[in-house]
C-alpha positions as CSV (number, residue, x, y, z in Angstrom):
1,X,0.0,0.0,0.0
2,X,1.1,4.0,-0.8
3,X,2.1,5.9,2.1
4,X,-0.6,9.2,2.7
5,X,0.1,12.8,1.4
6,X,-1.3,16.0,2.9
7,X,-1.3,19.5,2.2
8,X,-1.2,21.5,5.2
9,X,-1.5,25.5,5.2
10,X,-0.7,27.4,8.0
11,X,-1.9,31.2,8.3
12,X,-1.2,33.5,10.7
13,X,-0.3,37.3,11.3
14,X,3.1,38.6,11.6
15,X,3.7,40.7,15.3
16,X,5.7,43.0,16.8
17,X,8.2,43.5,13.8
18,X,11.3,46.1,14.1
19,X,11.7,48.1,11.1
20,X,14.7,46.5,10.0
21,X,13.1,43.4,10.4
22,X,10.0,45.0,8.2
23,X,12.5,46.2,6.0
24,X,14.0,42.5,5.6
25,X,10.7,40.7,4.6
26,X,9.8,44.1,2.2
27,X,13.3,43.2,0.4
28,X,12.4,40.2,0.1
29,X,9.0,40.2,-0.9
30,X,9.5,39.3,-4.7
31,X,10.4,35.5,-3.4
32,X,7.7,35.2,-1.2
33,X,5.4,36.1,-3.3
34,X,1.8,34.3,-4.2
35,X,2.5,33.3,-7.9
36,X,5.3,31.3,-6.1
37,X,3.7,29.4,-3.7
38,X,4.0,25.7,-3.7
39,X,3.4,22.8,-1.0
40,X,7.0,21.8,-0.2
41,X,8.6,19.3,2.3
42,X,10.5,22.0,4.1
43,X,7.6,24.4,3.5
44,X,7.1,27.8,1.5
45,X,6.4,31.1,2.8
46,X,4.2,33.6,1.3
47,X,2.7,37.1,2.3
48,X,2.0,40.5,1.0
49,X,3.4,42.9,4.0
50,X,2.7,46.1,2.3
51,X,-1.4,45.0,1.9
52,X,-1.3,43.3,5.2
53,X,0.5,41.8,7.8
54,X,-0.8,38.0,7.4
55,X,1.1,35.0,5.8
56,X,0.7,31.6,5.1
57,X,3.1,28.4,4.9
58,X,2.4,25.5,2.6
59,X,3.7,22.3,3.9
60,X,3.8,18.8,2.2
61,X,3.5,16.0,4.9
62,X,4.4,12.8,2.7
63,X,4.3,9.4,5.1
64,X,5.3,6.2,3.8
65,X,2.8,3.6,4.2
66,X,2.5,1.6,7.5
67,X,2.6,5.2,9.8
68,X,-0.5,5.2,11.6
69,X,-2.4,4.2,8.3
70,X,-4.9,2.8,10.5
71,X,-6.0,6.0,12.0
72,X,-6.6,8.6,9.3
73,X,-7.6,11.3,11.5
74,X,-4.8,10.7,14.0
75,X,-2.3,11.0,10.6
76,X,-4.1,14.2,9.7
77,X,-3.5,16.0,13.3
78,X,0.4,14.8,13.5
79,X,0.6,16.2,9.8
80,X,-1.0,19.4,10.7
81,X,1.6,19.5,14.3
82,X,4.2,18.9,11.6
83,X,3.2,21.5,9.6
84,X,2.9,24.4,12.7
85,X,6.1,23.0,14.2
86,X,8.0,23.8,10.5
87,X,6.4,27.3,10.6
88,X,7.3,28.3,13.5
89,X,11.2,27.0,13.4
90,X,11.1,28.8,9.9
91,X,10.1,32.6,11.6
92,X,11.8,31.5,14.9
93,X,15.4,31.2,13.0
94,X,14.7,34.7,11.3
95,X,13.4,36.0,14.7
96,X,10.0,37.2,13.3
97,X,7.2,37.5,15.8
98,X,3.9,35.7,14.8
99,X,0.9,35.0,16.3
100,X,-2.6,33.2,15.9
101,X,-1.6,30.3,14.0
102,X,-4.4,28.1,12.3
103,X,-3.7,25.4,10.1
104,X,-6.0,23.8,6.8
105,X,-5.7,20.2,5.4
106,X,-5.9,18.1,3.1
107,X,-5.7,14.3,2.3
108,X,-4.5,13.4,-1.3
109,X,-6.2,10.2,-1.4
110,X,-9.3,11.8,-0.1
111,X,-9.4,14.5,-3.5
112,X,-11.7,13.6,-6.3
113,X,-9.9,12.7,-9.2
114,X,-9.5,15.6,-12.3
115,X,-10.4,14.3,-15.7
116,X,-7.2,13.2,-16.7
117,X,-6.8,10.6,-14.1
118,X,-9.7,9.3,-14.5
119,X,-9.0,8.6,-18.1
120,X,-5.7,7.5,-17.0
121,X,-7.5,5.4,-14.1
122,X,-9.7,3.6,-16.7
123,X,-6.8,2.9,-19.3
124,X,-4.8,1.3,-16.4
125,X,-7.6,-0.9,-14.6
């Protein structure tokens, strides 16, 4: 059997930034930006600081099969702890305060499929 993959998105609202901190993430904006943003294993940053002071991480929890495949829901919550615990070492290296985390997720295996797999689906099986 095929391990489980989930998408995990993490928002919250940057707080109590310096200005050179400010400064940082404003020179840096182009490569956090929202036309880049991708579900990673290490996890990818995005925000717009000059419309608001929110961001979100995208984080791609991959488990090989055998981990806790009989509890889905119990995967689901260690993949979403996963997912908080990488954004917050990611702003607690740069020192960037954050606060009211909330996370989003999503089973793989759970999505419908798009049209293509399905043809690809039926031409296999």
């Amino acid at each position: 059997m095929s391990g489980r993959t989930f998408r995990v998105t993490v928002r919250g609202m940057f707080d109590s930034l310096s200005e050179a901190q400010r400064a940082e993430l404003l020179a840096k904006a182009a490569d956090h930006d929202l036309f880049l943003a991708a579900f990673t294993p290490e996890g990818n940053l995005t925000y717009d600081l000059d419309a608001r002071p929110f961001f979100a991480f995208r984080y791609l929890d991959a488990r090989p099969a055998g981990e806790a495949d009989d509890d889905p829901a119990g995967t689901l919550t260690a993949a979403v702890t996963r997912a908080e615990a990488a954004a917050s070492a990611w702003l607690d290296e740069r020192g960037y305060g954050y606060r009211n985390l909330r996370s989003s997720a999503e089973d793989l295996a759970q999505m419908p499929l798009g049209s293509r797999a399905r043809r690809e689906s039926r031409r296999s099986g």
